[in-house]
C-alpha positions in Angstrom: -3.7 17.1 -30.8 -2.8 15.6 -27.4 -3.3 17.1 -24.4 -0.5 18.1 -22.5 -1.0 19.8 -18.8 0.8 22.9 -17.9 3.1 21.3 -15.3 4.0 18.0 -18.0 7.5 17.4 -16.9 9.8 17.5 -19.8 11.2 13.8 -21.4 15.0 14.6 -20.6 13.9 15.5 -16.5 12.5 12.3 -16.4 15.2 10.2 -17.9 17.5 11.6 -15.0 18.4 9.0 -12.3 17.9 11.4 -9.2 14.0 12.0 -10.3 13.5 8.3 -11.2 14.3 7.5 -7.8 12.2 9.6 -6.1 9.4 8.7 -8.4 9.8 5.3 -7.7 10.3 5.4 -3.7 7.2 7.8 -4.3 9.4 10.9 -2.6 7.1 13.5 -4.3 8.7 16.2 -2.3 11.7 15.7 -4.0 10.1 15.7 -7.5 8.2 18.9 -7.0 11.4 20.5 -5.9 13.5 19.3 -8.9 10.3 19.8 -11.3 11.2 23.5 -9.8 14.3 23.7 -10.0 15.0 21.7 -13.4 11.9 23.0 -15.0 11.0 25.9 -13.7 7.0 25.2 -12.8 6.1 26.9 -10.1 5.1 25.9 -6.6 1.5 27.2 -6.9 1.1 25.6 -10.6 1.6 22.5 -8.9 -0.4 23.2 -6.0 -3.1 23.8 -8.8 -3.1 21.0 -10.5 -2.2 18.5 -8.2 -5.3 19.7 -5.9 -2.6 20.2 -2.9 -2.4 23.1 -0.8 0.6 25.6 -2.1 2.0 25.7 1.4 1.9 21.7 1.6 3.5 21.5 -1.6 6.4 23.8 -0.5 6.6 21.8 3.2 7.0 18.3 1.1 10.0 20.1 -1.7 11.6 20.8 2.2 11.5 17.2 2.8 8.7 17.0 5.3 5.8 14.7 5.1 5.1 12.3 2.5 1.9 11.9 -0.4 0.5 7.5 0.5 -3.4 8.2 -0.6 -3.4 6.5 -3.8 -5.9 8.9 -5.8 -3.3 11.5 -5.3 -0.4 9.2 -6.4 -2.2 8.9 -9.6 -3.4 12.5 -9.8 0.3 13.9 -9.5 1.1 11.0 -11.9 -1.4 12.3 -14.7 -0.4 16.1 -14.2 3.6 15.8 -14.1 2.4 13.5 -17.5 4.8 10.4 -15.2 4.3 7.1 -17.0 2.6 4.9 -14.9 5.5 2.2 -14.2 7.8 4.8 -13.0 5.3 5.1 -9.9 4.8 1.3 -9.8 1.0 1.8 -11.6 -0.4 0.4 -14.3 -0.1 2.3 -17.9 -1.9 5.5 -17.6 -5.1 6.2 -20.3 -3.1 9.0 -21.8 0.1 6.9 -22.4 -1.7 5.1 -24.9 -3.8 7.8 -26.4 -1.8 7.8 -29.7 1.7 8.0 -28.0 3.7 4.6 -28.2 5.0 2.4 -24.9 8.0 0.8 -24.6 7.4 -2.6 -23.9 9.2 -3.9 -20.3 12.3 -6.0 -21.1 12.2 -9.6 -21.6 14.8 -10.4 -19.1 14.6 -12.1 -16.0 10.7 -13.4 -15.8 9.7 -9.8 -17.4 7.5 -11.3 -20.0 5.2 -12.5 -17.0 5.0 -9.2 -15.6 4.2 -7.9 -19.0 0.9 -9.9 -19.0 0.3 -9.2 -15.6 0.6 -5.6 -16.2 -1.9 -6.2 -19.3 -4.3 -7.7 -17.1 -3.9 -5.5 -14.2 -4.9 -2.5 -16.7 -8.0 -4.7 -18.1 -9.7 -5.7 -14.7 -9.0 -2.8 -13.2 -11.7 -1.3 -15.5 -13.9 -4.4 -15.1 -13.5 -4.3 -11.5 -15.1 -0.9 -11.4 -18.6 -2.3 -13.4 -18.9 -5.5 -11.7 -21.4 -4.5 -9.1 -23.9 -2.8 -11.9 -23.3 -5.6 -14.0 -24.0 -8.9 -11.9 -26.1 -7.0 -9.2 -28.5 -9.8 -7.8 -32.1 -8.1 -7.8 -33.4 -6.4 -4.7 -36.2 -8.4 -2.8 -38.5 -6.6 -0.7 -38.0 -9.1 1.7 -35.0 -10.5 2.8 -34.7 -14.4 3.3 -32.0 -16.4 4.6 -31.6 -18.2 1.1 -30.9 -14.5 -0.6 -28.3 -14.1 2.1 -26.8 -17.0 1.3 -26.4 -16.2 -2.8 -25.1 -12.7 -1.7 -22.5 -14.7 1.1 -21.5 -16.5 -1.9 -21.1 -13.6 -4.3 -19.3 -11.8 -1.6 -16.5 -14.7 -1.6 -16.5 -15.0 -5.3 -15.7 -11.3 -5.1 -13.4 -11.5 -2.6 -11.1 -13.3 -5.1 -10.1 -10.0 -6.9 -8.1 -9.0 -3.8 -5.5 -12.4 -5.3 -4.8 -10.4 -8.7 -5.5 -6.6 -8.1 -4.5 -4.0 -5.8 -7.1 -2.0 -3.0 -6.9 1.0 -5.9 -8.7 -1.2 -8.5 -11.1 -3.1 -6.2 -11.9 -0.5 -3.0 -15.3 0.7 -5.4 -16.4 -2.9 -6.1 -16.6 -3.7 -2.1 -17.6 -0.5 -1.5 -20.5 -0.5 -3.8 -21.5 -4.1 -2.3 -21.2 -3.2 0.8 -23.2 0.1 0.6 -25.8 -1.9 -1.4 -26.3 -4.5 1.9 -27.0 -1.3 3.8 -29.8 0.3 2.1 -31.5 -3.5 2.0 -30.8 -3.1 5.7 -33.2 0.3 5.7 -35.4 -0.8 3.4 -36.3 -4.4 3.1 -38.7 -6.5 5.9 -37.1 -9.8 7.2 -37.6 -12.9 8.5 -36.8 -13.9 11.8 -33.3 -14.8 11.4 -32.6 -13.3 7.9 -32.0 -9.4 9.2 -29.1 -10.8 12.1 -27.5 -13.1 8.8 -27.5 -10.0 6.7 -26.1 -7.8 9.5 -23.2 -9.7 9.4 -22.6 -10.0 6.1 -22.8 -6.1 6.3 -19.8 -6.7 8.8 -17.6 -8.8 6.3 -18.5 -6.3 3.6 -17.1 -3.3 5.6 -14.2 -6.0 6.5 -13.2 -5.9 3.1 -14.1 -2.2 2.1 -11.7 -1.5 4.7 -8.9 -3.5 3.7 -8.8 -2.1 -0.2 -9.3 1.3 1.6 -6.3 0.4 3.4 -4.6 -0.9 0.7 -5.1 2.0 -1.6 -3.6 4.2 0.6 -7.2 5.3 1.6 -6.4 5.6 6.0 -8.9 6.9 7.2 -11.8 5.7 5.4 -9.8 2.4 6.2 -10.8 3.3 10.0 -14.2 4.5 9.4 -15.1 1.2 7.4 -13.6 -1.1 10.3 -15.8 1.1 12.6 -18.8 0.5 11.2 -17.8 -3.0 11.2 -17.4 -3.5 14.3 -20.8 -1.9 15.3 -22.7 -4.0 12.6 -21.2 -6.9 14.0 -21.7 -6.4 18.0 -25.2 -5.4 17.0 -25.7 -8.8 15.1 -23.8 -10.6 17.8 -21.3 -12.4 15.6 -18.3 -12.4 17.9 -15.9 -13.7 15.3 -16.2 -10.6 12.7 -15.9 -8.4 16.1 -12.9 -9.7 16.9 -11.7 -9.5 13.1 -12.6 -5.7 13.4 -10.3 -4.9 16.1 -7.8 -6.5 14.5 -7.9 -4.6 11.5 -7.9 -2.0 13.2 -5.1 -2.3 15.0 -3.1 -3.3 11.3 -3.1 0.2 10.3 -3.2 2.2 13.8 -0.3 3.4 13.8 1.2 3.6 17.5 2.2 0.7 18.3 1.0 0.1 21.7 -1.9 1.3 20.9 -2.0 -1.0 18.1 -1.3 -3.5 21.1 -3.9 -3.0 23.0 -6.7 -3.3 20.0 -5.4 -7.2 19.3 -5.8 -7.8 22.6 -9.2 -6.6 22.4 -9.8 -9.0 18.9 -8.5 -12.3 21.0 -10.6 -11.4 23.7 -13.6 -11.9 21.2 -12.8 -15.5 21.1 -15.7 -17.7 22.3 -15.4 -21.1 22.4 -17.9 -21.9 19.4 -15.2 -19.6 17.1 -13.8 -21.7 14.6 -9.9 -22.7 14.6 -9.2 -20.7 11.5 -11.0 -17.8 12.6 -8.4 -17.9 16.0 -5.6 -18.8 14.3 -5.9 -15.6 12.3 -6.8 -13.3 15.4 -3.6 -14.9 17.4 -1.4 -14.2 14.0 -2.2 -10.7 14.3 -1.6 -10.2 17.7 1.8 -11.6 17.3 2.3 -9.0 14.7 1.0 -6.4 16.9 3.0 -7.8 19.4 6.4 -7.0 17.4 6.0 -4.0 16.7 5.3 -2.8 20.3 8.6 -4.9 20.6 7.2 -7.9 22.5 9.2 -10.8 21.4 7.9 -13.0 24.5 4.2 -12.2 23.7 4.8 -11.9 20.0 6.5 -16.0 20.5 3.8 -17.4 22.7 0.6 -15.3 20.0 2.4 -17.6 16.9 2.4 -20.5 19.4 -1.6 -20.5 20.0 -2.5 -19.9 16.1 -0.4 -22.5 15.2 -2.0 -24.5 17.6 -5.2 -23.5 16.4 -3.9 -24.7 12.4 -2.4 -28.2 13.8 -6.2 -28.8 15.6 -8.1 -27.8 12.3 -10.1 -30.5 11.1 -10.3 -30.3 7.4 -13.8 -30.8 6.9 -14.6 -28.3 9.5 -16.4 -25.4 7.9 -14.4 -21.9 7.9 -15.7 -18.5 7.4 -14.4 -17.6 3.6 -12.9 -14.2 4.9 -10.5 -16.4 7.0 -10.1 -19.4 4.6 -6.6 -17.6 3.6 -5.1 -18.5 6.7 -3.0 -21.9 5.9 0.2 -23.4 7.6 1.9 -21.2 4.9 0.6 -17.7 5.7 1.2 -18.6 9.7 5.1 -19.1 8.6 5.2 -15.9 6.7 4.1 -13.9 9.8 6.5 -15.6 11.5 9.3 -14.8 9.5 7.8 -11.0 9.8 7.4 -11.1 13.4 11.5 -11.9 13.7 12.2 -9.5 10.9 10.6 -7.0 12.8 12.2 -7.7 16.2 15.6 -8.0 14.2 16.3 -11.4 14.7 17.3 -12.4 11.4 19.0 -15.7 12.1 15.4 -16.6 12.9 13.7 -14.4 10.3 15.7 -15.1 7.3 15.2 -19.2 7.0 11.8 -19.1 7.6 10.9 -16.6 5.1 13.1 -18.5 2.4 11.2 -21.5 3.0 8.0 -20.1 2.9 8.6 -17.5 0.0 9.7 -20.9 -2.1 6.1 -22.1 -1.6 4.1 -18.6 -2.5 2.9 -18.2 -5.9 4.0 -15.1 -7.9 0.4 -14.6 -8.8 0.0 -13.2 -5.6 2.0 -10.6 -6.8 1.4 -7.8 -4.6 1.8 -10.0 -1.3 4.6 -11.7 -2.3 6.4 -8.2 -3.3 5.4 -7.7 0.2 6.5 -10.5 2.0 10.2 -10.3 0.4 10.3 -6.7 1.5 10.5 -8.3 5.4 13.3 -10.6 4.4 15.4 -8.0 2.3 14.7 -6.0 6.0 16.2 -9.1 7.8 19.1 -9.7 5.5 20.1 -6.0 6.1 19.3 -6.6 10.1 22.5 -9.7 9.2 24.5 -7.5 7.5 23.9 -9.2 4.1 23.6 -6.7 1.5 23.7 -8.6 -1.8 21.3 -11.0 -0.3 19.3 -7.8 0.2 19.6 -6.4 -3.0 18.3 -9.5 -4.5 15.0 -9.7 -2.7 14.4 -6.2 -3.4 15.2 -6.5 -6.8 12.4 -9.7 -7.1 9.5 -7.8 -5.4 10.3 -4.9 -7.3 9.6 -7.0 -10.0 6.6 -8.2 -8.7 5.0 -4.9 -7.7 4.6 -3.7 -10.9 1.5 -2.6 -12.1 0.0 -3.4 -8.7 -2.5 -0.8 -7.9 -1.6 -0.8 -4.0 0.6 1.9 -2.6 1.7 -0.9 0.2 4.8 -2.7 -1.6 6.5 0.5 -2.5 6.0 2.1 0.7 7.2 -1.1 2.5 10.8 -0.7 0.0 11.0 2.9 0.3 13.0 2.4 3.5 14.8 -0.5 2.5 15.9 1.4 -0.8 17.1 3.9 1.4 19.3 2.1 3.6 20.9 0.3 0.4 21.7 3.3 -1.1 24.3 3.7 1.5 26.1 0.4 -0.3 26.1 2.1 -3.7 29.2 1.1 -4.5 28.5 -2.9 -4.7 27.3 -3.6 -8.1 24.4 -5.7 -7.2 23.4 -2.9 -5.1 23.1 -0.4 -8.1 21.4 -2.8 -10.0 18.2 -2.9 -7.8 18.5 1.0 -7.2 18.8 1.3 -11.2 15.4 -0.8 -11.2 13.7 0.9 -8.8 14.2 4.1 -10.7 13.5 2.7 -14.1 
């Protein structure tokens, strides 16, 4: 027998266009009211098994509020028995567990996604072991040469972030990161070995952060970059200071607030901080300079990282956790930064250009990415443009395990919906319930 929980939301609901969409713009409010309504499960069963307070529950059928923290994504997934594609996951455990899954059309570049899906699910399981597999052994004390294996075994871990989402790899960065801070308590040091290690500590909590943040996981997001930004002014490494403020201000929400912290990150910049390292602290000021509506200071923040890129000597050596940083990504923010002010004339080419250029194995960015130019087409008045990129990072979101992409459509979606009646426009709202 097969398990089946006590709020498992009945085949023919779910085949129903008005719950796919809410499943798929992750309107859970909407879903508990019509698993009410349509189904007849109770408020408090839901409550119950969902691990959400019954009064939340009845706030979010009312429409206010919305569910980002990954775990619970997956958690009302599992309970309402949701197949994991409706929600933009990989196939849930129990959808394979003796029941059969249709296999994604072949249409349109689906076969690709079909593999990616496959290996999404498989790493995302392997992801979780790493750490206890390939652990390097615990010396009781600390050289400069074992910092240097686990600097390189943080950067070959790092790589996961290309393929999976923060919800598959926020416990591998976790675990390595937690592991540099009991050596931290417990090993002796040489002279310089305890300073090299602090600031790998700093990365580590970098990039905890960033799958936290990823995953839908806020506020241990913040508490990660904290720590962070302690480990690294008490090791004196200016450059993963300045990278903490300006994670930080990524995911604070106000955005002059959000202002404010960037400034704080560029002001870390000493003159020994390497070109790549600036060009990514002056990319994301120009990003936190958007949305606080700055175009001027948004303009002049692109100017001085691309600076930064065009005096880059190849051979000079870059820290790995701002290696990603390439004349590439610098054109995508740009394109972002306009999108974002709602200048699309200056948005839209851009973004074409660059998009052209990015790999669809970096799936979950690229879904991203073409979220900001379906924004900018919209901003023209270009619907079917629109539609299209919608459609194509739709595509690519699936079976990501980061709650970003679909939170970054949700309002796009929405202001589609209001062009219903253009065919192309039905289409991509068709997908995104499917």
């Amino acid at each position: 027998m097969i398990y089946q929980p006590p709020i498992a939301l009945p085949q023919d609901l779910l085949t129903e266009k008005e719950i796919q969409l809410a499943l798929s713009t992750h309107d859970f409010g909407t879903v508990f009211r019509l698993a009410r309504t349509r189904a007849g499960i109770s408020y408090s069963q839901i409550a119950a098994e969902c691990d959400i307070k019954p009064e939340r529950v009845g706030t979010l059928a009312k429409g206010r509020g919305r569910i980002t923290s990954f775990d619970k994504i997956v958690q009302i997934a599992d309970a309402f028995r949701v197949p994991g594609h409706m929600v933009g996951l990989a196939p849930r455990p129990w959808e394979t567990d003796g029941l059969p899954v249709p296999a994604p059309s072949t249409e349109n570049g689906s076969a690709s996604l079909r593999r990616r899906t496959v290996l999404q699910a498989a790493t995302g399981g392997l992801a979780a072991t790493l750490p206890g597999l390939q652990a390097l052994p615990a010396p009781k004390r600390v050289t400069n040469d074992y910092v240097g294996r686990l600097r390189e075994r943080t950067a070959r871990l790092r790589s996961l972030d290309d393929i999976l989402g923060g919800g598959d790899t926020f416990r591998v960065y976790l675990s390595e990161y937690q592991s540099t801070k009991g050596l931290l308590r417990t090993a002796s040091f040489t002279e310089s070995s305890r300073q090299r290690l602090m600031s790998l500590g700093a990365e580590q909590a970098q990039q905890a952060g960033w799958a936290a943040f990823d995953g839908g996981r806020l506020a241990e997001a913040k508490s990660l970059y904290e720590e962070s930004k302690t480990i690294a002014r008490e090791a004196g490494d200016s450059d993963l200071l300045g990278n903490s403020f300006s994670f930080l201000a990524y995911q604070t929400a106000d955005p002059f607030e959000a202002f404010e912290i960037a400034a704080r990150s560029c002001s870390a910049i000493t003159p020994s901080t390497p070109l790549g390292v600036r060009a990514l602290l002056h990319e994301r000021m120009a990003w936190a300079c958007a949305l606080a509506d700055k175009p001027t200071a948004a303009e002049r923040a692109l100017d001085e990282a691309r600076d930064a890129l065009d005096k880059q000597d190849p051979g000079e050596p870059q820290p790995d956790w701002a290696a990603w940083v390439d004349a590439n990504e610098l054109d995508i923010m740009t394109g972002r930064c306009w999108a974002e002010l709602r200048r699309p004339l200056r948005a839209v080419p851009v973004l074409e250009s660059a998009l052209s250029r990015f790999d669809d194995a970096h799936a979950r960015d690229k879904a991203l990415y073409l979220s900001w130019l379906a924004d900018a087409y919209l901003s023209a008045g270009e619907i079917e443009q629109a539609a299209a990129a919608t459609g194509r990072a739709l595509d690519l979101s699936t079976g990501i395990a980061s709650v970003r992409p679909r939170q970054r459509l949700a309002p796009v979606l929405a202001q589609l919906a209001q062009h219903r009646s253009l065919a192309a426009v039905r289409g991509v709202l068709e997908k995104a319930a499917s």
